[in-house]
C-alpha positions in Angstrom: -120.1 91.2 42.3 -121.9 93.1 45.0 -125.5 93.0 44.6 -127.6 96.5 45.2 -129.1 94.4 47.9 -126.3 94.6 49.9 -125.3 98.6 49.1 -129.1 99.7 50.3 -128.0 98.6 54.1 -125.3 101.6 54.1 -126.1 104.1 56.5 -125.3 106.8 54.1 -128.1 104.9 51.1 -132.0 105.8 51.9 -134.6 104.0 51.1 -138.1 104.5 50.4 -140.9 102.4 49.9 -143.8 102.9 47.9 -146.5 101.9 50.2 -146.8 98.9 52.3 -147.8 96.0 50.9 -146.7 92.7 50.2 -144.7 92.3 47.0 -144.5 88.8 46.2 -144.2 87.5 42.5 -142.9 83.8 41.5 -139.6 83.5 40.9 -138.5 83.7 37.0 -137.1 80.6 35.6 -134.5 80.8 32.8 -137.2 81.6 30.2 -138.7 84.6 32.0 -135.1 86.2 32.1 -135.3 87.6 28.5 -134.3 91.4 28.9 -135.6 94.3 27.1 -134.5 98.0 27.4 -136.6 100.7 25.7 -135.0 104.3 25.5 -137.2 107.2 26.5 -135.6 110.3 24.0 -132.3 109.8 21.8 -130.7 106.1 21.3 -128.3 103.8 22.2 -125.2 105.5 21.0 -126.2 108.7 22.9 -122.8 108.7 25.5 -124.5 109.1 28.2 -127.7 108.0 30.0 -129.4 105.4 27.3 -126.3 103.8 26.0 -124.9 102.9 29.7 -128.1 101.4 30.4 -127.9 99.5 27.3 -124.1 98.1 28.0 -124.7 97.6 31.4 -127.2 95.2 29.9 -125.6 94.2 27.5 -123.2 92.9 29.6 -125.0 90.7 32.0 -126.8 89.1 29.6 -124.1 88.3 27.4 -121.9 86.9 30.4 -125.0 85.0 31.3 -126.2 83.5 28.2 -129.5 85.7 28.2 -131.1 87.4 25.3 -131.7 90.9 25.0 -132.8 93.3 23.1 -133.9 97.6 22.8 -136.4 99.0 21.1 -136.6 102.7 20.5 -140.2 104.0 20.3 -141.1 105.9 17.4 -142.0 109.0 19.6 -141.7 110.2 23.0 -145.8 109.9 24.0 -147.1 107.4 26.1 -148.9 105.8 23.6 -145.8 105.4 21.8 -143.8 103.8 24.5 -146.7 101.7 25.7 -146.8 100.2 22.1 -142.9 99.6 22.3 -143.0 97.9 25.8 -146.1 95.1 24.4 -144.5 94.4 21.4 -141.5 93.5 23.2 -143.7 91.7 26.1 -145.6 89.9 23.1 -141.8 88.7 21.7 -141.1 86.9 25.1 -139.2 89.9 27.0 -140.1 88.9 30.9 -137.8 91.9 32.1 -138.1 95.3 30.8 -135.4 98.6 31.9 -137.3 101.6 31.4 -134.6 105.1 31.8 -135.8 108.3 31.9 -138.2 109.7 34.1 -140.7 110.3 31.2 -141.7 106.6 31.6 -143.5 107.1 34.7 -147.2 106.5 33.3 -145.9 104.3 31.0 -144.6 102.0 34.1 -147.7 102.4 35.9 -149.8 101.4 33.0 -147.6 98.5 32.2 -147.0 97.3 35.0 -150.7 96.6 35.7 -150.9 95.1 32.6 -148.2 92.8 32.8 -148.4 91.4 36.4 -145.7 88.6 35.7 -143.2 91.1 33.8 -140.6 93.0 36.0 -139.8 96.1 35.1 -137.1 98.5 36.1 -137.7 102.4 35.8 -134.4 104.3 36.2 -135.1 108.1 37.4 -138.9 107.9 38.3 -139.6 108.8 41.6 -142.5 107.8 44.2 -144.0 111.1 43.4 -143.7 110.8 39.5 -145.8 107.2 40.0 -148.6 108.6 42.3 -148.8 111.8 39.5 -149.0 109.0 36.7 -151.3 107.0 38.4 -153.8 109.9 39.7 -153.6 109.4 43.6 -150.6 108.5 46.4 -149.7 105.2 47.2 -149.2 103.4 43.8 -147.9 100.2 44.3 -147.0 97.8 42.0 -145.3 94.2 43.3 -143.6 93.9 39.7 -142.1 97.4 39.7 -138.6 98.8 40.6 -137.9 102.4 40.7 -134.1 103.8 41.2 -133.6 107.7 41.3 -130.2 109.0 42.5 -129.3 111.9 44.1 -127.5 113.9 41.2 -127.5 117.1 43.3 -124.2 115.4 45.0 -122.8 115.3 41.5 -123.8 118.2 40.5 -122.4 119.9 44.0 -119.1 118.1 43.4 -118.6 119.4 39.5 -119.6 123.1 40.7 -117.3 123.3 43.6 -114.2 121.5 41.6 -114.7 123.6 38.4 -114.2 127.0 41.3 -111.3 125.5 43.1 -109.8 124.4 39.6 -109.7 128.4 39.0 -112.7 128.8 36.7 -114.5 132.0 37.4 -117.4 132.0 34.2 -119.3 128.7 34.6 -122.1 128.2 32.1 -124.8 125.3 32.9 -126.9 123.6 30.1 -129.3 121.3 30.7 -131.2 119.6 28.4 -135.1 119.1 29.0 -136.1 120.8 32.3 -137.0 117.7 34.5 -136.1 116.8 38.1 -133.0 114.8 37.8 -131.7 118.0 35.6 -132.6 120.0 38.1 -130.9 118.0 40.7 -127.4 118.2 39.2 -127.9 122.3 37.7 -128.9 123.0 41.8 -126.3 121.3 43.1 -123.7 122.9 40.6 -124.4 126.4 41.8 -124.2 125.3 45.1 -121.2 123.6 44.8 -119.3 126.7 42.9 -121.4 129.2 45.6 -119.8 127.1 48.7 -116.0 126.9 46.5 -116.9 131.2 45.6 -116.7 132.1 49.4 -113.7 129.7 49.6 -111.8 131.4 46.9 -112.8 135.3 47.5 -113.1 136.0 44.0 -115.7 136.9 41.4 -117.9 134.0 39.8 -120.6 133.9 37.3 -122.8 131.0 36.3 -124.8 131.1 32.8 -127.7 128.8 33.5 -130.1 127.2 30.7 -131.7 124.6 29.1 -131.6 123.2 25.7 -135.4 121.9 25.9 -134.3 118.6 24.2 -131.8 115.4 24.3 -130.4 115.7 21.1 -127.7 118.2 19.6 -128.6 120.2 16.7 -126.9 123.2 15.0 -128.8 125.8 17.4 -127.6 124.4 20.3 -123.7 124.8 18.7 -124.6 128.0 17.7 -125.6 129.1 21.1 -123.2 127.5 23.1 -120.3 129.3 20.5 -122.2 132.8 21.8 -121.4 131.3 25.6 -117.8 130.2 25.1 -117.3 133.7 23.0 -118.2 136.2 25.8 -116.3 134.8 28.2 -118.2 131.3 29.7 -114.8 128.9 30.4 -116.4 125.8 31.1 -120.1 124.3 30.6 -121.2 121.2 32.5 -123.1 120.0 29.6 -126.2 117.6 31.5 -128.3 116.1 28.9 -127.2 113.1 27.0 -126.7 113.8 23.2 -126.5 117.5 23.8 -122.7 117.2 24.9 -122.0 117.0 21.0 -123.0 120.6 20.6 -121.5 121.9 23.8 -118.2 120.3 22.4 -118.3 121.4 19.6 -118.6 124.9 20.4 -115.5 124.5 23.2 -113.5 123.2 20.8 -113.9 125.5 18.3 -113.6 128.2 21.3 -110.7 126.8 23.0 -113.1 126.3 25.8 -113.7 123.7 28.7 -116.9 121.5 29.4 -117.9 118.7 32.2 -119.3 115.3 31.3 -122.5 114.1 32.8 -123.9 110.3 33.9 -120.6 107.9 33.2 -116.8 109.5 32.7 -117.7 111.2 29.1 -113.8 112.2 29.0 -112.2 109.3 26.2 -115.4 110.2 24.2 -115.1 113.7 24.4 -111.3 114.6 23.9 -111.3 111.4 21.3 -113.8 113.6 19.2 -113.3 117.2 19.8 -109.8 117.4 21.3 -107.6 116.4 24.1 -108.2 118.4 27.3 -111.5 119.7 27.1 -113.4 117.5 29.3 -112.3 118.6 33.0 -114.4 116.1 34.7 -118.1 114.2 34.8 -120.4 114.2 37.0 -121.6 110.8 37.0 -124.3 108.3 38.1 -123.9 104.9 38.6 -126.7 103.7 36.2 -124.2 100.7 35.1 -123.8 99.6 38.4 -127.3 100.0 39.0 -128.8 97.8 35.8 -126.3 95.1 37.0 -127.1 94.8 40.4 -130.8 94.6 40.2 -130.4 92.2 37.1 -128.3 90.1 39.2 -130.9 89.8 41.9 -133.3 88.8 39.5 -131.3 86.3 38.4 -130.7 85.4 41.9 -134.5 85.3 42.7 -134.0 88.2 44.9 -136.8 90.4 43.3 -139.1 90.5 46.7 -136.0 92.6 48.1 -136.8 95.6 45.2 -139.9 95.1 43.8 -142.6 98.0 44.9 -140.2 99.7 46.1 -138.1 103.3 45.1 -134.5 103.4 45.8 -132.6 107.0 45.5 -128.8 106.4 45.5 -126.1 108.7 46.7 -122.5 108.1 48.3 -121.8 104.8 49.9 -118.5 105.0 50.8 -115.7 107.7 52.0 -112.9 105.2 51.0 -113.7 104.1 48.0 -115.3 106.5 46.1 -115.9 104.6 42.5 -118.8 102.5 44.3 -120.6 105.6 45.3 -123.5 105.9 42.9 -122.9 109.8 42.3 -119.4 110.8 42.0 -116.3 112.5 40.0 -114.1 109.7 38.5 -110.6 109.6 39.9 -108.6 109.1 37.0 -109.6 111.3 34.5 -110.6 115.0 36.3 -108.2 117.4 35.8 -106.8 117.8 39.3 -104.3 120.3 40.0 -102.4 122.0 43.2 -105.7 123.7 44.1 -108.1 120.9 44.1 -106.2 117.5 44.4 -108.0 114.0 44.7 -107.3 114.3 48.5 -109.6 117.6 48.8 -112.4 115.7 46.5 -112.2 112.8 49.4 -112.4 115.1 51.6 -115.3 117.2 50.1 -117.1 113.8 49.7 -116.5 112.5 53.5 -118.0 116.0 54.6 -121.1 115.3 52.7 -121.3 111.8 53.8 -120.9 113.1 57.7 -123.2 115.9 56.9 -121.2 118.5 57.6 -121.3 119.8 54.2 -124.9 120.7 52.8 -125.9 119.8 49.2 -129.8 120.0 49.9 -131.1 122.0 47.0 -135.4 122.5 46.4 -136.0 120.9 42.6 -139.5 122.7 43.0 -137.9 125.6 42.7 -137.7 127.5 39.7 -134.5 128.5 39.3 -131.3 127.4 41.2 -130.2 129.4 44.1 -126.9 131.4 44.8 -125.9 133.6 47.1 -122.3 134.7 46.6 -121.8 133.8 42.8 -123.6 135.9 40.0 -126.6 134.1 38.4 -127.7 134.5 35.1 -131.0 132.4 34.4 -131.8 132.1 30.8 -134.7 129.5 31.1 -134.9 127.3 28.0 -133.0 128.3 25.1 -135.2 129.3 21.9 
């Protein structure tokens, strides 16, 4: 198995620390590797960003004989995850994954707490733990941090939904956060780099849902998309995807997955051939390496430290943390695997810019039509 460890000395991986400091904490013995995940919005069963946390724990611990557990708190305060993240401390949990960027102040405050506990908080940043904690420079020895850089992802779905010949793009996103952000920015980039390519009209519908979890509205809206015209929606917000299916199905309409390959889930629900591709993030890969290390006793290399992933290799794309999936995107003569490892080597090299500003407040185009709709209502 390669360890993380090994992954963050690519040239193409940055790394970021905290703030100096030393970040020493005793090694775990067998007792201390209890693992606990708690969700931030939406369950375990969400097909996307919880659930492969969850099996990527899962997992591990089950191939190495080490309880687990989740715990879902009963709202999505503070307070409320604060309460979660004791109880489970208080049961004997020595290792707690925290996903979602909403757990920033949670981590901060836990972390301080609980000295001796390690805890893992996928998609906070450096600058979401300084916010949380009221000044720069928070450092904790005991916490790990892990953003990626979804704008890649994002950049790769907008450019292959162009070349794949699909002129009315719709984005939804689901709560209005950076990592959102990051993959909807890079998505009009990518189809406003494939629009100059292609010479012909595109339009991009771009929203947010202002929550996690499908509902009727969200069908209802997204069957208003698919019926004046949108072809395809990159749905990015876990539960969400339910409604955006829905609605292509019942439209004969097109949609992209988001975090893992949402494909089997999708087409085995709504209907084979909807899902043209994902946009994913390695958060499997991610809760395995860094359990590994702990396990290992390699915690010093990760602890107090933030680590934003993004391509690691031009050869073998399916260890890059941000990627399409080979197998199941809908290539065709116009955009075949070899122009996606292409695409992907010219971003590695640089020569192809995904940059996008997440301050900013809407995504920025230039040659594609943008139609900002803010958060859905």
């Amino acid at each position: 198995m390669k360890k993380l460890i090994s992954l963050l000395l690519a040239s193409t991986l940055f790394l970021s620390l905290c703030v100096c400091g030393s970040n020493a904490l005793s090694e775990p013995d067998a007792s201390k590797l209890k693992t606990l995940l708690v969700t931030d919005s939406g369950d375990v069963d969400d097909g996307s960003f919880n659930q492969a946390c969850f099996e990527a724990m899962k997992s591990f611990c089950e191939k190495n004989d080490i309880e687990y557990q989740y715990l879902q708190p009963e709202n999505e305060t503070t307070e409320a995850q604060l309460q979660a993240i004791r109880a489970g401390i208080a049961a004997g949990y020595h290792v707690v994954i925290l996903p979602g960027y909403s757990f920033a102040s949670a981590a901060v405050q836990a972390a301080q707490e609980f000295p001796e506990v390690r805890f893992v908080a996928i998609d906070v940043s450096k600058e979401d733990l300084d916010a949380a904690a009221g000044a720069e420079g928070f450092f904790a020895a005991n916490l790990c941090c892990v953003i990626y850089q979804e704008e890649i992802a994002g950049y790769l779905a907008g450019y292959a939904a162009v070349k794949l010949g699909y002129s009315k793009l719709g984005f939804l996103g689901g709560v209005d956060t950076p990592a959102v952000r990051r993959f909807g920015y890079g998505y009009a980039k990518g189809a406003d780099a494939a629009a100059a390519e292609v010479g012909e009209a595109i339009e991009l519908r771009y929203a947010y849902a202002g929550t996690f979890v499908a509902n009727d509205g969200i069908t209802a809206q997204m069957n208003q998309w698919y019926t004046e015209g949108t072809q395809v929606v990159f749905s990015c917000g876990g539960g969400i995807f339910h409604s955006v299916a829905a609605a292509a199905a019942a439209n004969s309409g097109k949609m992209i997955g988001v975090d893992v390959d949402q494909r089997s889930l999708i087409d085995g629900e709504y209907g084979e051939g909807i899902t043209v591709t994902s946009a994913m993030k390695g958060v499997q890969t991610t809760v395995t390496d860094i359990l590994t290390a702990i396990r290992l006793g390699l915690w010093a290399e990760y602890g107090g430290m933030t680590h934003s992933l993004g391509i690691i290799s031009t050869v073998n794309t399916s260890l890059n943390y941000v990627q399409l999936p080979l197998e199941s995107t809908q290539w065709d003569y116009a955009f075949t695997q070899r122009d996606y490892l292409e695409l992907v080597s010219g971003i590695d090299s640089g020569n192809v810019d995904v940059s996008v500003d997440p301050a900013a407040d809407q995504p920025q185009a230039e040659r594609i039509r943008l139609v900002f709709e803010g958060t859905l209502g």
